[in-house]
C-alpha positions as CSV (number, residue, x, y, z in Angstrom):
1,X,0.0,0.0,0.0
2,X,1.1,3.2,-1.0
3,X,1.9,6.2,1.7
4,X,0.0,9.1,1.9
5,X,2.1,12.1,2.6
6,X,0.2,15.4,4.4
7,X,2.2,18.3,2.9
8,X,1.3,22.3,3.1
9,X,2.3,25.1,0.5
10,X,2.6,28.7,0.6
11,X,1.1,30.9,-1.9
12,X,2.8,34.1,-1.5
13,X,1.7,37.0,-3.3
14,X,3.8,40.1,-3.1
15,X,3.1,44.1,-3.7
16,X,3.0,43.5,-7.0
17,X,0.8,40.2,-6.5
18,X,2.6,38.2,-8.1
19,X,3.0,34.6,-6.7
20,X,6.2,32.8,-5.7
21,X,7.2,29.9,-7.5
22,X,10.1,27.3,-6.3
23,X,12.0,25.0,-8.8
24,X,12.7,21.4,-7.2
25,X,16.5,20.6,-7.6
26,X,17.1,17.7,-10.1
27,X,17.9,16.0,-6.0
28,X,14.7,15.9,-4.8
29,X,11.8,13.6,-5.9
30,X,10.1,14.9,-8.7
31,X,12.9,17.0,-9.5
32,X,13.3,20.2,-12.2
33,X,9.5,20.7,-11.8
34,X,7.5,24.1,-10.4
35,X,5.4,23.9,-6.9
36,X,4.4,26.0,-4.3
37,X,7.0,25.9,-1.7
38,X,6.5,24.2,1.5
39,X,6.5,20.7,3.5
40,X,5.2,17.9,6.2
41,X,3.4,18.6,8.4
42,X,4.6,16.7,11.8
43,X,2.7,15.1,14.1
44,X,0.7,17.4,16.3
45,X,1.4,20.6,14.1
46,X,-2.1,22.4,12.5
47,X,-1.7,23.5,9.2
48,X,-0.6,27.1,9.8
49,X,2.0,26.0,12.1
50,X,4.1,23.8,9.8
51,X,3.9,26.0,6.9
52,X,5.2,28.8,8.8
53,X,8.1,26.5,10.2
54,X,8.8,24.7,6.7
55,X,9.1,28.3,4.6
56,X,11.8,29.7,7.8
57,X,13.4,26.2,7.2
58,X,13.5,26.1,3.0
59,X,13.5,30.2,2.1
60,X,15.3,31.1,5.4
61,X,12.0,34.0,5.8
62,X,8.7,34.5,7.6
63,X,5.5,34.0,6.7
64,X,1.9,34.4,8.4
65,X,0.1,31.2,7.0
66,X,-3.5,32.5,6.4
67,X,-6.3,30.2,4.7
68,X,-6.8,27.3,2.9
69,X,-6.8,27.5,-1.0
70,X,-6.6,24.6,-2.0
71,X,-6.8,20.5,-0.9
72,X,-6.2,18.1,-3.1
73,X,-5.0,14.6,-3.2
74,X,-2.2,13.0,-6.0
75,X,-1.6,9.6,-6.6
76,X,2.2,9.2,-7.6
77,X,3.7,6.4,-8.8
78,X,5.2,5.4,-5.2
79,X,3.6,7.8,-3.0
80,X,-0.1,9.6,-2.4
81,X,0.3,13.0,-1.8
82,X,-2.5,15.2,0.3
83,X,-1.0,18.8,-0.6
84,X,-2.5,21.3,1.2
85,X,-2.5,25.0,-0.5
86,X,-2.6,27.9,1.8
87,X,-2.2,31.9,1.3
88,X,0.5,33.5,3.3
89,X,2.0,36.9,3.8
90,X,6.1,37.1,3.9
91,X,6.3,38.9,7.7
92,X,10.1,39.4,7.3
93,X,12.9,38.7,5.5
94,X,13.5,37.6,1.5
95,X,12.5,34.3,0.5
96,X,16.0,32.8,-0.2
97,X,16.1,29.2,-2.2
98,X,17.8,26.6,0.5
99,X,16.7,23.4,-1.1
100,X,15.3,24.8,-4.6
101,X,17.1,25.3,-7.6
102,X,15.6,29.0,-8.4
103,X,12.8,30.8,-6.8
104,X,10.3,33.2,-9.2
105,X,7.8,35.8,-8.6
106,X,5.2,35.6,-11.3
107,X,1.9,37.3,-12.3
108,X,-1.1,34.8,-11.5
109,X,-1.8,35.0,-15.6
110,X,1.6,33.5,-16.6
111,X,1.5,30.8,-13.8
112,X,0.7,28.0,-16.5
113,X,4.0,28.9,-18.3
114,X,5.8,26.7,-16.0
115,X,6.2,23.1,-15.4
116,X,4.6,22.3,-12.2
117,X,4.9,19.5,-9.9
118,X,1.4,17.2,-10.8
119,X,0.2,17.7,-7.5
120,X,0.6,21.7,-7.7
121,X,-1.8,22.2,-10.7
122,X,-5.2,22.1,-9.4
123,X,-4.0,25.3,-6.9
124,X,-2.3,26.6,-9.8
125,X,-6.0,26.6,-11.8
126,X,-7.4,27.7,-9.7
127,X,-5.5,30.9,-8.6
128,X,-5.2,31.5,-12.1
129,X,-9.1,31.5,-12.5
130,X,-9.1,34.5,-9.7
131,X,-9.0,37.6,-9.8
């Protein structure tokens, strides 16, 4: 039986609201592709919580984690993936790629040029669909 992995993402709009995008390094799993940037949520952590402490820990900044976006569930190949979408305003600091190959602000409208992670592109519609 496959695991399911509980995993939360930041969608971080700045002034200009435009949206940061993370490239996964060809080291991680499902590498060279786009996603929101983010992580597990540990045992005992609520949502907010460990999207706050995964974004210090991969962009070496803070974030306020607001409200959900976006749930949806991927099946993988090895792994299911429940990847929880939330908004979140940068608090302090400059989102600085730790893990990630390159990070990118984009405009919600040119989101779809990139190649996102499978389990990314529902959130990705859907912001894009918003005003």
């Amino acid at each position: 039986m496959k695991k399911t992995v509980k995993v939360v993402a930041a969608v971080i709009e700045n002034e200009d609201q435009e949206i940061l995008c993370a490239l996964r390094s060809p080291t991680m799993s499902i590498p060279n592709m786009w996603e929101f940037p983010g992580g597990k949520v540990e045992d005992g952590e609520d949502l907010q919580t460990a999207l706050e402490r995964e974004i210090q820990e991969e962009l070496s900044c803070e974030i306020k984690a607001q409200d959900i976006v976006k749930d949806h569930t991927h099946e993988y190949d090895t792994f299911i993936i429940q990847l929880i979408a939330l908004k979140a305003k940068l608090v302090g600091g400059k989102p600085t790629a730790q893990e990630h190959s390159k990070l990118v602000w984009l405009p919600r409208e040119n989101l779809s040029s990139l190649k996102w992670a499978p389990a990314d592109i529902p959130a990705v519609k859907l912001l894009m669909n918003q005003e």
